[in-house]
C-alpha positions in Angstrom: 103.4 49.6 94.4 103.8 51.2 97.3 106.3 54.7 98.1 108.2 54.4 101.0 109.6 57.7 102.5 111.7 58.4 105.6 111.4 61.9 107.8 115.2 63.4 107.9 117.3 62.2 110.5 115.3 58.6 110.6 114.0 58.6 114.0 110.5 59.0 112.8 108.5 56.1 111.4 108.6 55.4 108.4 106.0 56.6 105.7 104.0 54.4 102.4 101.7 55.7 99.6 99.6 52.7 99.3 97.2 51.8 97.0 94.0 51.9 99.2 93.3 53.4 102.5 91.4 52.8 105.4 88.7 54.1 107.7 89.9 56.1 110.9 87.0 56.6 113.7 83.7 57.1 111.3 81.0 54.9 110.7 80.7 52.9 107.7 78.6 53.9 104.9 78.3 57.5 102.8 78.2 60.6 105.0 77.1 63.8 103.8 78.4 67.7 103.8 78.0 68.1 107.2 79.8 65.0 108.5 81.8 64.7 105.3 83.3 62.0 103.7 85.3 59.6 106.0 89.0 59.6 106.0 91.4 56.8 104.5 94.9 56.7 105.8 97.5 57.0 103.2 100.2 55.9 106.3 101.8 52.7 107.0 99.7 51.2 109.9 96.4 52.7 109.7 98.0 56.4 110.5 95.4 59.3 109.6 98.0 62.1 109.0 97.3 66.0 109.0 99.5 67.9 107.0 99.4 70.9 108.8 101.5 73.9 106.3 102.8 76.7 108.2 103.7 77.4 111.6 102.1 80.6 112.0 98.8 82.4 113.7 96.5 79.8 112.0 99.1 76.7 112.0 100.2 77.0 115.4 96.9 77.3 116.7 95.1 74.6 114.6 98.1 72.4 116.1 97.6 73.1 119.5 93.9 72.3 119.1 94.3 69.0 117.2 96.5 68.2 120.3 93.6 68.9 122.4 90.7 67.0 120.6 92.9 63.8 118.9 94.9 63.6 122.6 93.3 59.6 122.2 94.0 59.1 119.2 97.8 60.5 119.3 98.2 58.5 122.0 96.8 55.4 120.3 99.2 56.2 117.0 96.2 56.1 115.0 96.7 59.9 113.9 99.9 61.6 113.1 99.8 65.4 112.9 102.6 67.3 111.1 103.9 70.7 110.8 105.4 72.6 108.2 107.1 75.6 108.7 110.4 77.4 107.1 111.3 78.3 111.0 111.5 76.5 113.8 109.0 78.9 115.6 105.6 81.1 115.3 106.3 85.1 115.5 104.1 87.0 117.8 103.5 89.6 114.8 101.9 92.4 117.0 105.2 92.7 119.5 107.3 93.1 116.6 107.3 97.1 117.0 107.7 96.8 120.9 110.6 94.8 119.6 112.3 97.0 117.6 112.0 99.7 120.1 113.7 97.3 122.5 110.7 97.2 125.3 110.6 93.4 124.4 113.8 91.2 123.9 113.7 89.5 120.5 113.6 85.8 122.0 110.5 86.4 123.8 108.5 87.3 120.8 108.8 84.0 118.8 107.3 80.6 119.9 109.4 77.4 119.3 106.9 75.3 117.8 108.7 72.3 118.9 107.8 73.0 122.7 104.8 74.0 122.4 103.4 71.1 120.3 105.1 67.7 121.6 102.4 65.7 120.1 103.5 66.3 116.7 106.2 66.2 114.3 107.6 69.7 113.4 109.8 69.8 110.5 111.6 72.6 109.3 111.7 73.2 105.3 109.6 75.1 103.0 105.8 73.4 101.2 107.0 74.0 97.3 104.2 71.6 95.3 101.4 70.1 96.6 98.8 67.1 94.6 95.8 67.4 96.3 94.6 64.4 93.8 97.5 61.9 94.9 97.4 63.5 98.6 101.0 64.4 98.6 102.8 67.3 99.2 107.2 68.3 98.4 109.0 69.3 101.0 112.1 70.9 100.4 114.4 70.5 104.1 117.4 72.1 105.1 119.1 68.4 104.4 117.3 68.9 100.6 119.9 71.7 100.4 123.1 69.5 100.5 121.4 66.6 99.2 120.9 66.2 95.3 117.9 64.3 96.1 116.2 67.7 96.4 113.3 67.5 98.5 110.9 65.2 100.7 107.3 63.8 99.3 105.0 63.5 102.5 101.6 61.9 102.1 98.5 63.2 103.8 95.0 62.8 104.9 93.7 65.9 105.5 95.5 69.3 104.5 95.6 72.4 106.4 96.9 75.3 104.3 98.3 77.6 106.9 101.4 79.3 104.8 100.2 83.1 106.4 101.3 86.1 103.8 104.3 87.9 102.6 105.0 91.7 102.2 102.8 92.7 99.0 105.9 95.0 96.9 104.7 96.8 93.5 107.4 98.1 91.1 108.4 100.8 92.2 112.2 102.2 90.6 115.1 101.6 93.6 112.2 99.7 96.2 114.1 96.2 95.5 117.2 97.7 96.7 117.1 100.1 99.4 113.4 99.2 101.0 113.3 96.9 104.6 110.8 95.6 105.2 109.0 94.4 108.8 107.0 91.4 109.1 109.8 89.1 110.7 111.4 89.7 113.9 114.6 89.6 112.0 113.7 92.6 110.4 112.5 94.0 113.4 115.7 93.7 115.2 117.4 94.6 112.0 115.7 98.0 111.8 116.2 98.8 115.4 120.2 98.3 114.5 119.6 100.1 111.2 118.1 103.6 113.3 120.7 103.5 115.5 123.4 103.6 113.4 121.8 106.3 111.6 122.6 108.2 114.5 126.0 107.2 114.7 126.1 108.3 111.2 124.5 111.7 111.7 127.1 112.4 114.9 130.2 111.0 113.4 130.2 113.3 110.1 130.9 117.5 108.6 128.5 116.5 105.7 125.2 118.0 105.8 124.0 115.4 103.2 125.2 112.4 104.6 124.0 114.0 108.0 120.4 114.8 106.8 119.7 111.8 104.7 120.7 109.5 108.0 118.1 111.1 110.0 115.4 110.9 107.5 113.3 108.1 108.1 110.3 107.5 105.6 107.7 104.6 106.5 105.5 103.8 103.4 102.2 102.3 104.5 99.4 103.3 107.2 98.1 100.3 108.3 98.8 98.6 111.9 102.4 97.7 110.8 103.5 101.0 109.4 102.2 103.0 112.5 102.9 101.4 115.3 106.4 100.7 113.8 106.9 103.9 113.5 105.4 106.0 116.3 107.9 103.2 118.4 111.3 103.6 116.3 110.6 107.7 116.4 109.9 107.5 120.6 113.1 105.1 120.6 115.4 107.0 118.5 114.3 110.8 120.3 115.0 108.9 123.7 118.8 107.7 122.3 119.4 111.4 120.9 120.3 112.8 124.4 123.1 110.8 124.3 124.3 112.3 121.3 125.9 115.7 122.1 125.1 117.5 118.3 122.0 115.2 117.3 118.6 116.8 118.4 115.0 115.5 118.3 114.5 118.3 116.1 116.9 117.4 113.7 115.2 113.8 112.4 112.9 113.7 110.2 110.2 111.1 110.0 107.8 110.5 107.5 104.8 108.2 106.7 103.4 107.9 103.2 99.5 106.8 103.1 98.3 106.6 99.5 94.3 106.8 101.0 93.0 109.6 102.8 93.0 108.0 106.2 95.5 105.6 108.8 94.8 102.4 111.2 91.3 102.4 109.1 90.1 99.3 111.4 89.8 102.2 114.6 87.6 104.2 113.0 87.6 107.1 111.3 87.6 109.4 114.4 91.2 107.7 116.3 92.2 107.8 112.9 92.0 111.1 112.9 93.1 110.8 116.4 96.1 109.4 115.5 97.1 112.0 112.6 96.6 114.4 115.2 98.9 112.7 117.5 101.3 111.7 115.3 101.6 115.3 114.0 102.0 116.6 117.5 105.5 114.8 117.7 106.6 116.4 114.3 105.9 113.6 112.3 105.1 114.3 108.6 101.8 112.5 108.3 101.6 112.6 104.1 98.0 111.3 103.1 96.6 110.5 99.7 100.4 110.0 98.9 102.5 107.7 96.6 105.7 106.4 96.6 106.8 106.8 93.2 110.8 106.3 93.4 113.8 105.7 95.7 115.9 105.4 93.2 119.8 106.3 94.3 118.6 106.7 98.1 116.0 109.4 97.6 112.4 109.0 97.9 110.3 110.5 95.1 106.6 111.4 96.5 103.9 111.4 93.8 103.1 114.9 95.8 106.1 116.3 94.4 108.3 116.0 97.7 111.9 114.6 97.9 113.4 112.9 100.5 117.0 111.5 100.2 116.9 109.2 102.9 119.3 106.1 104.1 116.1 104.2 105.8 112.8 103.4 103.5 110.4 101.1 105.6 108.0 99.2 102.8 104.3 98.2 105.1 102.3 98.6 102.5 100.6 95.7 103.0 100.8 92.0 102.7 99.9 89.2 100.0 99.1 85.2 100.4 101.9 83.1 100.6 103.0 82.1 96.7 102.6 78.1 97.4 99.0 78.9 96.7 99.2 79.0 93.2 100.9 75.8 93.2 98.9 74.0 94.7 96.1 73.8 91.5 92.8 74.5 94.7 90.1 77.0 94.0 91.9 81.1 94.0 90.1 84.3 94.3 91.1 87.8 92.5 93.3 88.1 95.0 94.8 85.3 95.3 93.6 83.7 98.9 91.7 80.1 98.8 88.1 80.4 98.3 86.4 78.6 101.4 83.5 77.8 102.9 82.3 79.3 106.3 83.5 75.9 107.7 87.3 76.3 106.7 86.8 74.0 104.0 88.1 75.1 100.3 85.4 75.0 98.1 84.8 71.8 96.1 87.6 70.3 97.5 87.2 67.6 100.2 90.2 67.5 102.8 91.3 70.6 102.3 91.0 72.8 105.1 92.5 76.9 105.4 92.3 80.0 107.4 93.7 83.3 108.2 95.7 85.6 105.7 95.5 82.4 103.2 92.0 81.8 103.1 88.9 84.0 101.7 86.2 82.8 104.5 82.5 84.6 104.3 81.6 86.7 106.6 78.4 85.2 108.4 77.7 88.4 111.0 78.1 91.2 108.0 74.8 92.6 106.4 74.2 90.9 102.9 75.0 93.1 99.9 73.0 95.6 99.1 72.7 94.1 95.1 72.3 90.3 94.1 75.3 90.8 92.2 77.7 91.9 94.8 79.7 89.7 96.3 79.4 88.6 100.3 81.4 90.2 103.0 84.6 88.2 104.0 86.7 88.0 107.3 89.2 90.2 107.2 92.9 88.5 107.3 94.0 90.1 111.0 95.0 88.3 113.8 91.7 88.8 115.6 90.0 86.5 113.1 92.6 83.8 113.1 93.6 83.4 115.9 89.6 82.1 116.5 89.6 80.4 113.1 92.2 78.4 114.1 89.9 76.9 117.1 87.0 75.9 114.7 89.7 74.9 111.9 91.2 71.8 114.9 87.8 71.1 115.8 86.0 70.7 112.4 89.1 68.8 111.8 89.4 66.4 114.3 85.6 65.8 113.8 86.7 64.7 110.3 88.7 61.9 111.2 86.5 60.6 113.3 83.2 61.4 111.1 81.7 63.6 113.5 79.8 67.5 112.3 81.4 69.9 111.6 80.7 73.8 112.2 80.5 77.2 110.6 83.1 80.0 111.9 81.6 82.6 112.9 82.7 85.9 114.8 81.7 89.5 115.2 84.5 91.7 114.4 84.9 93.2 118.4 87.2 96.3 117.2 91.0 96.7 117.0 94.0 98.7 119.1 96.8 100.1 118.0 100.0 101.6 120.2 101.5 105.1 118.9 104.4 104.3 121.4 105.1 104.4 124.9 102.2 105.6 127.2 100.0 106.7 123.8 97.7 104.3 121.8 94.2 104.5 120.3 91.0 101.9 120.7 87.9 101.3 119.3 86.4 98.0 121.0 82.6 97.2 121.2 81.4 100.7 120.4 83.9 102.3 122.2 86.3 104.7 121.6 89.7 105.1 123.9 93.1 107.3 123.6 95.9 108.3 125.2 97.1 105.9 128.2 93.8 104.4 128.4 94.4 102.7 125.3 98.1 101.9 125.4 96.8 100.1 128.1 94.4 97.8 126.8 96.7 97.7 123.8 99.1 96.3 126.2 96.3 93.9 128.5 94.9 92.7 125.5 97.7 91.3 123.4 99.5 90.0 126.6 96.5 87.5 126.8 96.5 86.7 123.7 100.8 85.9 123.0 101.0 81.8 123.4 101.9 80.0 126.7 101.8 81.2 129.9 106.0 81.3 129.9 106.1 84.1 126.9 103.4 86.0 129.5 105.0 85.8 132.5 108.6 86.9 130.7 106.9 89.6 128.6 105.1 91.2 131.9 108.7 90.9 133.5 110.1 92.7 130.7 107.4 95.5 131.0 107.8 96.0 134.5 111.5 96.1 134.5 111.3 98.6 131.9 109.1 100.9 133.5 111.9 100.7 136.3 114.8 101.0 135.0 116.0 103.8 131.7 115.7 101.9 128.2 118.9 100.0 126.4 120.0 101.8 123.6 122.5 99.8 122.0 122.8 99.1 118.3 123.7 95.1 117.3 124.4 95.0 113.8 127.4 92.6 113.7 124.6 89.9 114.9 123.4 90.6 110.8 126.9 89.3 110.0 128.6 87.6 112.7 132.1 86.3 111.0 132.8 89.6 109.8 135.2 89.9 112.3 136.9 86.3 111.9 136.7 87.1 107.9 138.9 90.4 108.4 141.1 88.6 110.5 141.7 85.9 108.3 142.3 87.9 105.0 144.2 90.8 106.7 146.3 89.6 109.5 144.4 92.5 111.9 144.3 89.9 115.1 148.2 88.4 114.1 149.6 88.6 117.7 152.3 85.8 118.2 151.0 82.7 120.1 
C-alpha cells in the first residue's frame, strides 16, 4: 500500500512510499564500498530524492553543489533535492560580531536559501524523527502548527544530516534566565540593542548600582565567538560613549571569563597571548583559568572569588550537535556528533551522508596516535572544514545516484583569523604569524571571499567602504524584539485616543 503525501501549499508534486524502488543512473548488478550500493527511488515517477537537513554551512553548500553535478538530472526530473531548515536562510556565522557592532547591516549577513538554490525545494519547518530503515523523515511546518495533523512524513533516498550545533549551556544557578546568547543574527542584533541601552541606563539614572551593573559587561567563553564579540561590542560601545555627556570609556567594565589557561586556542599560543595582551591594553578584564559559577539575581559569581552584578551576561562557551541526532537511532560518539567515515558517510549505515559541527570525520593529514589505543585525530567542527566538506559531501553524493566513486575528504588545517575589532586582529596562516592591521586585514579579505554569492560580496565591500567614510550609526532598535508593543499599549490604555 502505497503513502501518498503532499508538500504544504500543493504546488509541488505529489509524493508515494512504495513498496519497491528503482534504479537511478547505476549499472545493474552489486557494487562495492567504493561505488556503493545503487539508489532506489522511494518517489512517485522514478524521483531519486535527497533529503538534505539543515540550511546551514554544510547544507547550503552540499545544496549548491548537488545543483552543480545533478544540473541533468534536475532538469530531467529524475532527482529531487530538498532542504530542510527552521529558517528561510543560512547565517554567515563569522559576520555576526561585525554585526552587532553595526559595521554590517543585519540583512546582508543571512542568505535566503530560496535564491540561492532554485533547483530545489526549500521548506521551512524543523527535522523532529527520522527512520533511516523505512527512509522517511517528520517534518514539523509552520502549517503543522495550526494544523492538528501535526507534522509532514517526507520519504528519501539518500540523507544528508546537516542540522549544524546549538549553544552547549551547563547548569549553572540564574544562566537560564539572565544569559544571551550569540550564534544567531537575532541575537546579534539583539545584543547590539541590549549594550546600547545599557548606556541609556547608565546616563538616565542617581543610582550607583543600577549605574554600575549597566555598564558591566561579562562575556563567558574564549573561543572565536566570545572574543571577537566582545573586543567589537567594547570598540562599539566606547565609540557611542562620547555622545553621552556623564558616561566615560573608563566607567564600563568588560569582562571575559576563560575557564583554560589560554584564548582563540586555534592562533596559537603566541597571538593568543597576543590577544590577552591586546585585550588588556583596552582595559578589558581578561580572567583565565576562570569559572562561571552563578548569576543568580543579576550578579555573576566567579569561581575566583570575584563578583560582578551585571545587567548583560554573554554565554559562548561553546556549542553542541544539534539534538535531532539522538533521534535519529545512527551511530553517536561521546560527544554526541555522527561517527563517519573520511568519505562523509555514517558508519555502517548506507545512504546516510553528514558533515560539519554534526559529524565526527577522521582526520587523514593528522599524525597517527602515538598509542594503538588512542583514538585518531578528527576535523575539527569550524567553518574552515565545512565549508570544504560540503564540496566532497555533493560530489560523493551525486556520484551515488548515479553509481559512480566516491572520495575521501581530506584537508590540511591552513590556520585561522580572528578580529579584536576595528583596525586590530590576529593570524596564524601557513606558518605564519600576523597582528595588528595586518591581520584585521586578511581577517577581513579572507572571509569576504568566502560569504555566499557574489551580491552579499559586493553589498558587504559597500558597507565597508562606506563605513570607513562616513562616522558609525549608533542607534539602539529594541522595539524591532517586540514590534506591537506600541499597538498593545494603545489598545489597552487609550494613550493614541485622539478623535477621528
Amino acid at each position: 500500500m502505497e503513502t501518498v503525501l503532499r508538500f504544504p501549499g500543493g504546488a509541488a508534486p505529489q509524493v508515494t512510499v512504495p513498496s519497491a524502488g528503482h534504479r537511478i543512473g547505476a549499472a545493474p548488478g552489486p557494487v562495492d564500498l567504493a561505488r556503493r550500493t545503487s539508489v532506489k527511488a522511494v518517489a512517485a515517477n522514478d524521483v531519486a530524492r535527497i533529503l538534505v537537513v539543515g540550511g546551514g554551512y554544510v547544507g547550503m553548500y552540499t545544496a549548491l553543489g548537488l545543483q552543480r553535478n545533478l544540473k541533468r538530472e534536475l532538469r530531467q526530473g529524475t532527482v529531487e533535492v530538498v532542504v530542510v531548515d527552521p529558517e528561510p536562510y543560512m547565517t554567515y556565522q563569522p559576520f555576526l560580531p561585525e554585526a552587532a557592532a553595526g559595521s554590517i547591516s543585519p540583512r546582508h549577513v543571512v542568505v535566503p536559501l530560496r535564491r540561492v538554490l532554485p533547483q530545489c525545494k526549500v521548506v521551512i519547518g524543523e527535522v523532529t524523527a527520522i527512520d533511516h530503515d523505512e527512509r522517511k523523515a517528520t517534518v514539523k511546518t509552520l502549517a503543522a502548527e495550526e494544523l492538528e495533523d501535526g507534522a509532514l512524513t517526507m520519504a528519501y533516498d539518500e540523507l544528508v544530516l546537516a542540522p549544524g550545533s546549538v549553544s552547549r549551556t551547563l547548569p549553572v544557578p540564574g544562566l537560564a534566565d539572565f544569559g544571551i546568547g550569540f550564534k544567531t543574527v537575532e541575537e546579534a542584533i539583539g545584543l547590539r540593542n541590549h549594550v546600547l541601552e545599557q548606556l541609556d541606563i547608565a546616563s538616565s539614572t542617581r543610582d550607583p548600582a543600577v549605574r554600575d551593573a549597566a555598564l558591566t559587561f561579562v562575556f563567558v567563553g574564549g573561543g572565536y565567538a566570545g572574543v571577537e564579540a566582545l573586543a567589537e561590542l567594547e570598540d562599539m560601545a566606547r565609540y557611542a560613549s562620547r555622545y553621552y555627556h556623564n558616561v566615560k570609556p573608563d566607567d564600563m567594565k568588560w569582562i571575559l571569563v576563560e575557564a583554560t589557561g589560554r584564548i582563540l586556542p586555534e592562533v596559537g599560543p603566541d597571538m593568543g597571548r597576543y590577544a590577552v595582551r591586546e585585550l588588556r591594553g583596552r582595559n578589558i578584564d581578561v580572567r583565565l583559568d576562570t569559572r562561571l559559577d552563578s548569576c543568580e539575581d543579576r550578579v555573576a559569581q566567579l569561581s575566583d572569588g570575584a563578583r560582578f552584578p551585571t545587567r548583560t551576561l554573554v554565554w559562548t562557551a561553546g556549542v553542541k550537535p544539534s539534538p535531532i541526532l539522538a533521534a535519529t537511532q545512527l551511530p553517536l560518539n561521546d560527544r554526541g556528533r555522527l561517527k563517519c567515515t573520511a568519505a562523509l558517510q555514517v558508519e555502517g549505515v548506507e545512504h546516510t551522508w553528514s558533515a560539519g559541527d554534526a559529524a565526527a570525520v577522521p582526520d587523514l593529514t593528522a599524525e597517527p596516535p602515538a598509542k594503538p589505543d588512542e583514538p585518531p585525530a578528527q576535523c575539527a567542527p569550524n567553518a574552515q572544514h565545512a565549508l570544504r566538506q560540503a564540496k566532497v559531501l555533493a560530489e560523493n553524493v551525486a556520484a551515488a545516484v548515479r553509481g559512480g566513486p566516491i572520495k575521501n575528504y581530506e584537508h590540511k588545517y591552513a590556520g585561522s583569523v580572528a578580529s579584536l575589532g576595528l583596525h586590530k586582529g590576529v593570524a596564524h596562516v601557513y606558518g605564519r604569524k600576523l597582528k595588528g592591521y595586518p591581520a584585521w586585514l586578511m581577517h577581513r579579505a579572507y572571509h569576504l571571499s568566502r560569504v555566499p554569492t557574489f551580491n552579499r560580496k559586493a553589498r558587504v565591500l559597500a558597507e565597508w567602504t562606506l563605513a570607513s567614510l562616513f562616522k558609525r550609526e549608533i542607534v539602539s532598535l529594541g522595539s524591532l524584539e517586540n514590534p506591537r508593543a506600541e499597538f498593545e499599549l494603545a489598545a489597552g490604555t487609550g494613550r493614541h485616543n485622539e478623535a477621528s
